[in-house]
Every structure is written in structure tokens, then in C-alpha cells.
N, C-alpha and C positions, 0 to 999 in steps of 0.2 A: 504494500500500500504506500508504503513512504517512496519508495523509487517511482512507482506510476504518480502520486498526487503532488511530491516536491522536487525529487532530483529530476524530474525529465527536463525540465525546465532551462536545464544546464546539459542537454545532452544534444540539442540542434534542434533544427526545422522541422528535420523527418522524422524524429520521435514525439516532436509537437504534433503536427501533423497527424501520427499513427491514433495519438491522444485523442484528438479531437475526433478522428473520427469515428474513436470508440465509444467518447459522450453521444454523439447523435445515433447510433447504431441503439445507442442501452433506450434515448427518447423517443427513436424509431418505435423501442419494444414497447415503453409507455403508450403511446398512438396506437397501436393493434391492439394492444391489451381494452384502452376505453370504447374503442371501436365494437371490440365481439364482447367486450362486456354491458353495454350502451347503445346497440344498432340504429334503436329508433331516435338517439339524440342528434342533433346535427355536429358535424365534428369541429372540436376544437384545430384553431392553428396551431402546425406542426411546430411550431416558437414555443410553444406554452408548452409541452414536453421537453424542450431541450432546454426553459429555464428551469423543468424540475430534475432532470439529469443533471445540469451542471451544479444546481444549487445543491445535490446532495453530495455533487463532486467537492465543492468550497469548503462545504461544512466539514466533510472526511477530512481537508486538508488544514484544515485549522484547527482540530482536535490535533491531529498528527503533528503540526507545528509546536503544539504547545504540553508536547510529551505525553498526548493520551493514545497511543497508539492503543495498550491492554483495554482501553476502555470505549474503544469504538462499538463493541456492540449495544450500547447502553442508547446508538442513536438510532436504533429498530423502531420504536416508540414514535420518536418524529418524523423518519423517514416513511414509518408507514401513514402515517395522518396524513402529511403533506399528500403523498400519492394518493389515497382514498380523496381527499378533497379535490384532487386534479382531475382523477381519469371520473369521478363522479360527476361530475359538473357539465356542463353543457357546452356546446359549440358557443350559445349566446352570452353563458355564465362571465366564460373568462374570456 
């Protein structure tokens, strides 16, 4: 987690690069997931997925900054709330 959320940072283009397109691949799976879970809502923009991937991205990397790596599961709790309120919500919600 610390090499993928802080050191990449310092490893070039092409491992930023690989990064990012890992965050939009994980908000991609966000967007499927409210889609066949939500058929009959109208879909949210694909933006609003990838500010919930990256914001869970931040949040992991700010814990890890600040010496909690052991205590990252503790963000189960918020990371699922946040998601239950995203992929719940409506194309018009958000």
C-alpha cells in the first residue's frame, strides 16, 4: 500500500500513469456495480465514481502518511458508507 499510495510518486510518469489508470478501472467497477444494482435509476457521471475511487485513494494515503498503515482496516466503516451513498443515489442525486 505505501509503494502504490506514496512512493510511486517518485518512480516517473509511467508508474503514475499505471496509477491512475488503476483508480479509474477500480471507478469503472463502482459504475457497473450502481448500474446492475440500480437499473431503473438514471446513471450517474462517470466523474462521480472516480471522485469516490480517488477519495478512498487520498484517505488510504494519508493514514499511511501518518504511520497508520496497521490501522487501515479501521477505514471499512467509511469506505463503505461513502460507497452505499454513491452507487445508491441517482443519476439526478449527484
Amino acid at each position: 500500500a505505501r509503494t502504490y499510495l506514496l512512493e510511486i510518486h517518485v518512480a516517473g510518469s509511467g508508474a503514475l500513469d499505471a496509477r491512475n489508470e488503476a483508480v479509474v478501472r477500480y471507478a469503472e467497477g463502482f459504475r457497473r456495480l450502481a448500474r446492475r444494482a440500480f437499473p431503473e435509476r438514471p446513471a450517474a457521471p462517470r466523474d462521480v465514481f472516480l471522485v469516490l475511487a480517488a477519495g478512498f485513494d487520498q484517505l488510504a494515503a494519508g493514514w499511511l502518511r501518518l504511520g497508520r498503515a496497521e490501522r487501515l482496516p479501521e477505514l471499512e466503516p467509511t469506505f463503505t458508507r461513502c460507497a452505499i451513498a454513491i452507487l445508491s443515489a441517482s443519476g439526478e442525486d449527484v
